[in-house]
N, C-alpha and C positions, 0 to 999 in steps of 0.2 A: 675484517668483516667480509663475507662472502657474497658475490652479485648475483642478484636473481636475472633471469635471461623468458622473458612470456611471449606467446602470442597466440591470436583467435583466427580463426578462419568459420563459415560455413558450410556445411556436407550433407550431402543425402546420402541415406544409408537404408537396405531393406530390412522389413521387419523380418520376426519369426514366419509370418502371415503373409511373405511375398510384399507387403503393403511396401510404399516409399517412404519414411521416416525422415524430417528435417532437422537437423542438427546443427549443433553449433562445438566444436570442436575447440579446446584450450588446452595448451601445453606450457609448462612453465620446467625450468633447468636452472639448477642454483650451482654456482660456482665457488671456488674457496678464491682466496687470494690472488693467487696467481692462475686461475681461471680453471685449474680442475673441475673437473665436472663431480658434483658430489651425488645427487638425485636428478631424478627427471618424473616429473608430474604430468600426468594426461588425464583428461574428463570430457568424456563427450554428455553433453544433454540432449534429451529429446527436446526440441521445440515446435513440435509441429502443431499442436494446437494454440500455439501466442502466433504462428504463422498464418494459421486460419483466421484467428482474430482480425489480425491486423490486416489482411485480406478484405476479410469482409466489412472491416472499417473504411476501410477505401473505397471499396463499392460503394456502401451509406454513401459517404461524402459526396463521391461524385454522383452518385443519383441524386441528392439532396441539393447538390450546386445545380443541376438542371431542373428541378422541379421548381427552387427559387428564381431561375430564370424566367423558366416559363411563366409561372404565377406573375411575376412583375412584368414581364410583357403583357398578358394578359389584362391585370389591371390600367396598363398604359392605355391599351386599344379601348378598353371600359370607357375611360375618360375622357379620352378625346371623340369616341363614337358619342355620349353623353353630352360632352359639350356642345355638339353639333346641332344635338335634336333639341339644347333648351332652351326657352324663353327667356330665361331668367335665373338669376342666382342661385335664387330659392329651388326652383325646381330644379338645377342641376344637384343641390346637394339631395333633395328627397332621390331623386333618381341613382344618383351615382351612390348614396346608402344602403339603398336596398341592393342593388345587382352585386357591391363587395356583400352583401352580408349574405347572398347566394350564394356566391366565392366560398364564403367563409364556412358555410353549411355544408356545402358539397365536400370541401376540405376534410371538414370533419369527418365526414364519412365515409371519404378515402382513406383515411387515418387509420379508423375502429376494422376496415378491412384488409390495412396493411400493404396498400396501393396495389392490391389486388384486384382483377374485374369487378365491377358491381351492379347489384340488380337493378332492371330497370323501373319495378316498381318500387322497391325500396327509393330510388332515388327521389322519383314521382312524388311519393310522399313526405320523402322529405325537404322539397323543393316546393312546394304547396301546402304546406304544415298539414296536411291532412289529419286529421282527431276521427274520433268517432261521429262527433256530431254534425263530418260532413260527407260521411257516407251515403247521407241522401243525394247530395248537391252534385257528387261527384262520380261517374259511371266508370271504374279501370277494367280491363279486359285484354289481356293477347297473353304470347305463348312468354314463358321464361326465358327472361335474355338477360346473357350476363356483360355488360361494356366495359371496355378498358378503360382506365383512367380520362386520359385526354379526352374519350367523345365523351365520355359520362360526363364531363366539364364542359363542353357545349352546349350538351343537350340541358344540364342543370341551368345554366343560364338562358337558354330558351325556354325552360319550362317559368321558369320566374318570369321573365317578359309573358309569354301567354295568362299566367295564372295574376300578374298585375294589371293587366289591361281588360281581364273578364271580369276585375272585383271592382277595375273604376268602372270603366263604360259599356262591359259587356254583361253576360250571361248571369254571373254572380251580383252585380249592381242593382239588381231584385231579387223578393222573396222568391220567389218560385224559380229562381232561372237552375237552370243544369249546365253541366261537363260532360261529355261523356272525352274518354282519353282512348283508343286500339290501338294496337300494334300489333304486324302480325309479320313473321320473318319469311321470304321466299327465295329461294337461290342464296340464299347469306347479305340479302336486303332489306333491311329495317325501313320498314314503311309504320309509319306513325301519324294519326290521327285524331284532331282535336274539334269536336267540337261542340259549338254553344245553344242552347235550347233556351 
């Protein structure tokens, strides 16, 4: 019986197209008996697109290991700032339900835009469940602004604190009360403005 003799290494090699091409390179050499060499086998594969793959599977991951960080540092500070401000059992879990489930919304909606910037009024409304039916109650107005993830996750969690405390004790906690919400950017300063009528 004859011994086979293999082994793999990987190469870069250019294309027709000047491009870099990644490869993976295999050789295998089969011997007789007494070790002649009887063939020799070569095959290069292109691998450059499982390369990119798994490239940009790496990225995912570690952007997903720090988004998970953050999010659960996040909810840490939720909680223990929560704890602080409540009276009582009951109201820490009313309190600490609603600002995860701010979290949780604003999430979403980093999601559907692929943790891409996002609008500030889109957020707005959806940080305030805004519907039709409260397009009276509610005044928005300033120029297009798109925030990155991180402040957009601030600012969603302050608009939920303003927009809870105008529907218990403020503006919204009667029929007629108003919001008016501006913003207007200068010098690349986000000045934002809330208030209750």
């Amino acid at each position: 019986a004859g011994n086979q003799l293999r082994n793999q290494h990987a190469c870069r090699a250019y294309g027709k197209d000047g491009s870099i091409i990644d490869c993976e390179w295999y050789n295998s050499a089969l011997q007789d008996e007494i070790g002649q060499l009887i063939s020799i086998n070569a095959q290069i594969l292109d691998v450059t697109e499982r390369k990119r793959a798994e490239h940009g599977r790496q990225l995912l991951l570690g952007e997903l290991n720090h988004r998970v960080k953050n999010t659960l540092a996040t909810v840490q500070a939720i909680a223990a700032q929560t704890l602080r401000r409540s009276a009582s059992p009951k109201e820490f879990t009313t309190n600490f339900a609603g600002r995860i489930q701010s979290l949780a919304r604003a999430h979403s909606l980093f999601s559907s835009t692929t943790w891409q910037p996002v609008d500030l009024e889109e957020l707005i409304r959806n940080q305030l469940h805004l519907g039709d039916d409260d397009e009276k109650r509610y005044v928005l107005s300033g120029p297009e602004v798109r925030l990155p993830c991180q402040w957009a996750l601030h600012m969603a969690l302050i608009l939920h604190e303003l927009g809870t405390n105008a529907r218990k004790y403020g503006a919204l906690s009667c029929a007629k009360g108003r919001v008016e919400l501006r913003w207007t950017v200068d010098d690349h300063v986000l000045r934002v403005t809330w208030t209750e009528t």
